[in-house]
C-alpha positions in Angstrom: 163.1 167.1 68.1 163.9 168.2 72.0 164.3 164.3 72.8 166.5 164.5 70.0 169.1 167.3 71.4 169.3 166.4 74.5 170.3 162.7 73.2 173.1 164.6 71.5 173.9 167.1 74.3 173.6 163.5 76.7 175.7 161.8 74.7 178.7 164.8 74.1 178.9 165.0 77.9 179.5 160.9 78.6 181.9 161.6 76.1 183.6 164.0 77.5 183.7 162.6 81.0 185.6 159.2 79.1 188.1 161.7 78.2 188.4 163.5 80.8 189.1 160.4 82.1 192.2 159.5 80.4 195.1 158.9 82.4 198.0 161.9 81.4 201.4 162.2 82.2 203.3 165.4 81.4 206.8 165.4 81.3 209.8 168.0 81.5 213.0 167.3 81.1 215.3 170.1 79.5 218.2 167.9 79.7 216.8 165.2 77.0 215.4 167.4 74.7 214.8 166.3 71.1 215.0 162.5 72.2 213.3 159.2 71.5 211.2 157.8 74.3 209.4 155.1 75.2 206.8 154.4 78.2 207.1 150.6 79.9 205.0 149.0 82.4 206.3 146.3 84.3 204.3 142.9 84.5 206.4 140.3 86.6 209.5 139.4 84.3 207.7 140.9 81.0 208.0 144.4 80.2 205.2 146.1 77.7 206.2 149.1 75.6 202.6 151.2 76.1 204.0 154.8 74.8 206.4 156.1 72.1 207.0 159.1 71.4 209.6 162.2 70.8 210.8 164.6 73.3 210.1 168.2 72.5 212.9 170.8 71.5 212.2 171.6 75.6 212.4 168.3 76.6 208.8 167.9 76.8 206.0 165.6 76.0 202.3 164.7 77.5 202.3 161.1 77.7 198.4 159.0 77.3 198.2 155.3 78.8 196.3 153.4 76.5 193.0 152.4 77.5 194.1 148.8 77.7 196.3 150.1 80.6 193.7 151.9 82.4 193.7 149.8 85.5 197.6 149.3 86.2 199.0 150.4 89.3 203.0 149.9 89.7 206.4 151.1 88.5 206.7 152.6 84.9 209.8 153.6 83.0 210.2 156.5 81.0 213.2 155.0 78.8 215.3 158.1 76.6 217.2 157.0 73.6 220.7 157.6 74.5 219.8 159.3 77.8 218.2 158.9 81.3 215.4 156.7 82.2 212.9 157.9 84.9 211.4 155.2 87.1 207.5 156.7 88.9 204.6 155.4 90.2 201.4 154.8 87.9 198.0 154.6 89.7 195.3 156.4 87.8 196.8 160.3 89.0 196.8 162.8 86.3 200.6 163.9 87.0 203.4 166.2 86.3 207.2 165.7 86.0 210.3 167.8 85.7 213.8 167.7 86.1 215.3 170.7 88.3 218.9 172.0 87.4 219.9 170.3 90.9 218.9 167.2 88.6 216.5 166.4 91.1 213.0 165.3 89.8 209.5 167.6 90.8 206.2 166.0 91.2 202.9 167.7 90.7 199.5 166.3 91.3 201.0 162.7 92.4 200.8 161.5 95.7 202.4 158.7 94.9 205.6 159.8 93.2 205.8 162.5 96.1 205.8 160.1 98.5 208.6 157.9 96.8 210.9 160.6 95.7 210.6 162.1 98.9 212.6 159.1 100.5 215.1 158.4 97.1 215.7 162.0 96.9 215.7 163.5 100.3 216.1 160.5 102.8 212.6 161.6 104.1 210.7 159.1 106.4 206.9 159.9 105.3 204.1 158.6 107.3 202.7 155.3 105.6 199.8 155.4 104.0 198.6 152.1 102.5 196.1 153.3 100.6 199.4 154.3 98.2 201.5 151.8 96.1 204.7 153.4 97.2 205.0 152.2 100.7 204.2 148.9 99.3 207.5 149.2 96.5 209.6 150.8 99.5 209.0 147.5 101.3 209.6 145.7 98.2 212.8 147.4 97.9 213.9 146.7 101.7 213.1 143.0 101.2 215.1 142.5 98.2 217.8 143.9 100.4 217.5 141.5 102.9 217.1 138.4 100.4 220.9 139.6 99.1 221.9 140.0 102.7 220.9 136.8 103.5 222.5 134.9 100.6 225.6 136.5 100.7 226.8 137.1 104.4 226.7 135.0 107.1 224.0 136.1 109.0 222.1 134.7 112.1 219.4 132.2 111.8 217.0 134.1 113.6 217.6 137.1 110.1 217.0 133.8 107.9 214.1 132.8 109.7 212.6 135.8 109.1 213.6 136.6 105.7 212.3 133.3 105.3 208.8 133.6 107.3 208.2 137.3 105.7 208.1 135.8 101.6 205.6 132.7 102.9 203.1 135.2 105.3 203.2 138.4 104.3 205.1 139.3 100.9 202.5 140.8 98.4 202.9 139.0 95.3 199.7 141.1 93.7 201.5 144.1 94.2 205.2 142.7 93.5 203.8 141.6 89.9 203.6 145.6 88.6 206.8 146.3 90.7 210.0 146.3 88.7 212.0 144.1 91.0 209.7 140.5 90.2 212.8 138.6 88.9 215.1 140.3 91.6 212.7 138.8 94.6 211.7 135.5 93.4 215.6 134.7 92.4 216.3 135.8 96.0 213.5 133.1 97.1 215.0 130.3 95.3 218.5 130.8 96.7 216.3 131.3 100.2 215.2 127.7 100.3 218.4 124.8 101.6 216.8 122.2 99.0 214.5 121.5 96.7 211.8 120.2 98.8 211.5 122.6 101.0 211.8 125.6 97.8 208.5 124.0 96.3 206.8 123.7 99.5 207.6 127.6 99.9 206.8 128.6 96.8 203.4 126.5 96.8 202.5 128.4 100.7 202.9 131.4 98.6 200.6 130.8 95.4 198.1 130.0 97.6 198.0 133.6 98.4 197.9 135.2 94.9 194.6 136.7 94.3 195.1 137.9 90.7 194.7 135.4 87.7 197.2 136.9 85.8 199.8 136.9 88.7 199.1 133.5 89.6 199.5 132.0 85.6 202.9 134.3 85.2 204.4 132.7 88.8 203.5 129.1 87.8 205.2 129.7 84.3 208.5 131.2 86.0 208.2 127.7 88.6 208.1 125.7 85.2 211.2 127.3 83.9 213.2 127.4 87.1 212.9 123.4 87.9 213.2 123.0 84.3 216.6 125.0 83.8 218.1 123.6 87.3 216.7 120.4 87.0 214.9 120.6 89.9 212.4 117.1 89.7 211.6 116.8 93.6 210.6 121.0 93.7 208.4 120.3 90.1 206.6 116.9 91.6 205.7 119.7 94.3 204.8 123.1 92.4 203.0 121.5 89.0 200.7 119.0 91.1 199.4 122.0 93.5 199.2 124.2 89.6 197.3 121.4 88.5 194.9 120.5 91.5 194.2 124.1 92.3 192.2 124.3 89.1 193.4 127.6 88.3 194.6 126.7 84.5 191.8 125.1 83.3 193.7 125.2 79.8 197.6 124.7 79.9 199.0 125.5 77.1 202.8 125.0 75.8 205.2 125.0 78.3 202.3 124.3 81.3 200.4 121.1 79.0 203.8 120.0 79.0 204.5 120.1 82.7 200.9 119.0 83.4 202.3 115.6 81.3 205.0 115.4 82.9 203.7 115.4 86.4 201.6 112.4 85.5 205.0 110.4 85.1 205.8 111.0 88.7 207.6 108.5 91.5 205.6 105.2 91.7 203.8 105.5 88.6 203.6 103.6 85.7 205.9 104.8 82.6 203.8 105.2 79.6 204.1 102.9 77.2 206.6 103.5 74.5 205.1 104.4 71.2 207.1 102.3 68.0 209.2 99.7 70.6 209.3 96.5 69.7 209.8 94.6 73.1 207.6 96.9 75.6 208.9 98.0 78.7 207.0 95.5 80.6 207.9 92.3 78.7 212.0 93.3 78.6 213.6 90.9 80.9 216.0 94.0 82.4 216.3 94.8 86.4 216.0 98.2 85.1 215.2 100.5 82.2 216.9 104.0 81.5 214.8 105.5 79.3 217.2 109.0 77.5 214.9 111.8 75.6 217.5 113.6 74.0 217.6 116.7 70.6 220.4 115.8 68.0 221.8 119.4 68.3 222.0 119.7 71.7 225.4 120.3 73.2 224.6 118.9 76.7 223.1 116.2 75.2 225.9 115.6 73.3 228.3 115.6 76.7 225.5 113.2 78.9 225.1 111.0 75.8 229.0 110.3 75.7 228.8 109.3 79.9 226.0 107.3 78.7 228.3 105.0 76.0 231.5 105.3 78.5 229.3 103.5 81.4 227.2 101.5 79.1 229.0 98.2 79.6 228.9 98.6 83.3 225.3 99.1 83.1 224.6 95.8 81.2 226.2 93.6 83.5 224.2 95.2 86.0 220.8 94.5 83.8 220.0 98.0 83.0 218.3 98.3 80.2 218.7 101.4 77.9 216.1 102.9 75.1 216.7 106.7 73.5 214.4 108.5 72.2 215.7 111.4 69.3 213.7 114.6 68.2 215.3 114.0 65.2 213.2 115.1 62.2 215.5 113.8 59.7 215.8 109.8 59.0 219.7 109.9 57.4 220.9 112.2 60.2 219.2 110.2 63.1 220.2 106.7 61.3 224.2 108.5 61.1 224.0 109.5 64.6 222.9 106.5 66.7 225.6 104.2 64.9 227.6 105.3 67.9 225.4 104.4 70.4 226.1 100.5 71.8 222.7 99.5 73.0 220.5 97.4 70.7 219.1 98.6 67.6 215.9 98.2 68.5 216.1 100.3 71.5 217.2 103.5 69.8 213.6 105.5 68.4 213.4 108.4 66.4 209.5 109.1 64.8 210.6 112.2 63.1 208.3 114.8 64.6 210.6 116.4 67.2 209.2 117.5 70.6 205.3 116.9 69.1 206.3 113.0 68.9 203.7 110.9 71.1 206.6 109.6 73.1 208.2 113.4 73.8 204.5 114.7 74.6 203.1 112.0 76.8 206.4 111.8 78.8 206.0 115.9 79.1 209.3 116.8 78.0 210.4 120.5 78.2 213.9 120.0 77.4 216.6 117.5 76.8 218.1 115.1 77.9 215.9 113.7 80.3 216.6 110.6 81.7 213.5 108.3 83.7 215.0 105.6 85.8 212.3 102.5 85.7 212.2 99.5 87.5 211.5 96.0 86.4 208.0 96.5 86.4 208.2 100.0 84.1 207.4 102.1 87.3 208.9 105.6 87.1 211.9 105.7 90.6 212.8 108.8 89.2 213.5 111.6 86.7 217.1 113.2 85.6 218.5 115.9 83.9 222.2 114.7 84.3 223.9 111.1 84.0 226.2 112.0 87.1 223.0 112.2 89.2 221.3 109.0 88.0 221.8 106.5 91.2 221.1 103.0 89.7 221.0 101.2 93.2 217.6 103.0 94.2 214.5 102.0 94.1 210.7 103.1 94.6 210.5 102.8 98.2 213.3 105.7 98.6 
């Protein structure tokens, strides 16, 4: 029976060290009192709601991060339904914050929010300590600075050169993730780089430095989007072969399976064969093929479509041969549509199942149009996003 109690009286006090555990915020602020609220953590571009609650009639509330959250270290937000927000420091410190009537926020128990508020608030130059997050967001803050310095002055080459050398040797992107100020920084980065090529060459130096899983998978997802949405081809046949060789996303899914298919149909390689085309891309007797992915409700497809039929006799005579491929998923509509388009019959495809058609997945298309330039022997030259862009006198060995 003795075994027994002290089992219980074990057990009570490994509970009660769990809770004691739990990470608590208490918050004051007279000024918002009998408001909405709701707790964010920041995670790269993503922002998690963790907390909601309701201000007292004091303006007070004891905030509780979930067990889930147990672990983050960065900037929170304390968002107040038609009032302030209140931006601190979260690393595992059992904490207390109030709003003076100077409007001025007071930090108990919190080396970290001290330490930051000590600066925003009074201009204060603390000793650092990098054993804290805050130095680390301070520096965060002073980069981002410099990025919009850089981009939108004329400053010396030397300030470039640094700006530059600072994101590819030394800019924390572990730390940057939880900061508040992800987007801000890697925007900065991509308006950094003079052209493509040398944008995915910095951005794969600096992957190669990201410790964290989680980080890594969210930076390679924004790299997707970015080349995607700027039609950035020579920066993606950078970035997404690094993703894909570094073995860190054993299993892409969405957006990443279809850059990892994508980056198969690179310069120099052969296209894929067509799926539902009559006379394959190797036996049509063309100096060229212009292969056009394109959605039926697009609006820029529309508009590069229309360049397409305007230049369309021009690219006959000059042997070019054209095949679209619709994400249509309606036989009448797609039919309707491609009456318009002057190229033969046969060369105009449509299988009905949108972007999970064979041709649209083994191609890797993220978005539309897309246009792949082929040469007479179905070897990719190269991949577009505009019909302006597409230079018809190139070849492979450019």
């Amino acid at each position: 029976m003795m075994k027994i109690y002290r089992y219980i009286i074990l057990s009570v006090c490994l509970v009660a060290t769990v809770v004691a555990k739990t990470q608590t915020i208490k918050v004051k602020l007279p000024a918002e009192a009998n408001k909405d609220y709701v707790l964010i953590l920041n995670k790269g571009i993503k922002q998690d709601t963790i907390v909601k609650g309701h201000l007292s009639f004091l303006g007070e509330a004891v905030l509780n991060i979930p067990k889930k959250d147990a672990g983050y270290i960065g900037m929170g937000t304390l968002l107040i339904n038609e009032g302030a927000h209140v931006n601190f420091i979260i690393n595992n410190e059992n904490f207390e914050v109030e709003q003076g009537d100077d409007k001025k926020y007071q930090f108990t128990h919190s080396r970290e929010n001290e330490y930051l508020y000590s600066i925003m608030q009074n201009g204060a130059h603390p000793t650092d300590d990098t054993s804290l997050y805050a130095p680390h967001f301070v520096g965060f803050i002073r980069y981002m600075q410099a990025l919009n310095r850089v981009s939108t002055n004329n400053v010396s080459l030397m300030e470039k050169a640094n700006v530059r050398s600072y994101a590819l040797d030394q800019l924390d992107m572990d730390r940057l993730y939880t900061s508040s100020i992800w987007y801000n920084v890697i925007d900065g980065i991509v308006r950094l780089g003079p052209d493509q090529e040398s944008f995915g060459s910095n951005m794969v130096q600096i992957m190669k430095r990201i410790k964290s899983q989680e980080v890594f998978e969210h930076l390679a997802d924004n790299l997707v989007t970015i080349t995607e949405q700027y039609g950035w081809d020579d920066a993606f046949d950078i970035i997404v072969p690094y993703i894909q060789e570094s073995g860190r996303i054993e299993f892409p899914q969405g957006k990443m399976y279809s850059a990892f298919s994508m980056a198969k149909v690179k310069k120099g390689t052969y296209a894929p064969i067509i799926d539902g085309l009559k006379t394959p891309l190797k036996g049509a007797k063309a100096n060229k093929t212009l292969l056009v992915f394109y959605q039926p409700d697009c609006e820029n497809c529309h508009i590069q479509l229309e360049k397409l039929i305007k230049n369309y006799s021009k690219l006959n005579q000059m042997g070019v041969r054209v095949v679209s491929l619709s994400s249509d998923h309606e036989k009448e509509m797609f039919e309707k549509d491609v009456k318009r388009f002057p190229w033969a019959e046969e060369d105009k495809l449509c299988d009905y199942k949108g972007f999970a058609g064979v041709n649209f997945i083994n191609y890797g298309i993220m978005s539309t149009p897309t246009f792949f330039l082929l040469d007479k022997d179905s070897r990719v030259i190269k991949r577009y996003a505009l019909f302006a862009d597409i230079d018809f006198s190139s070849g492979i060995s450019e």
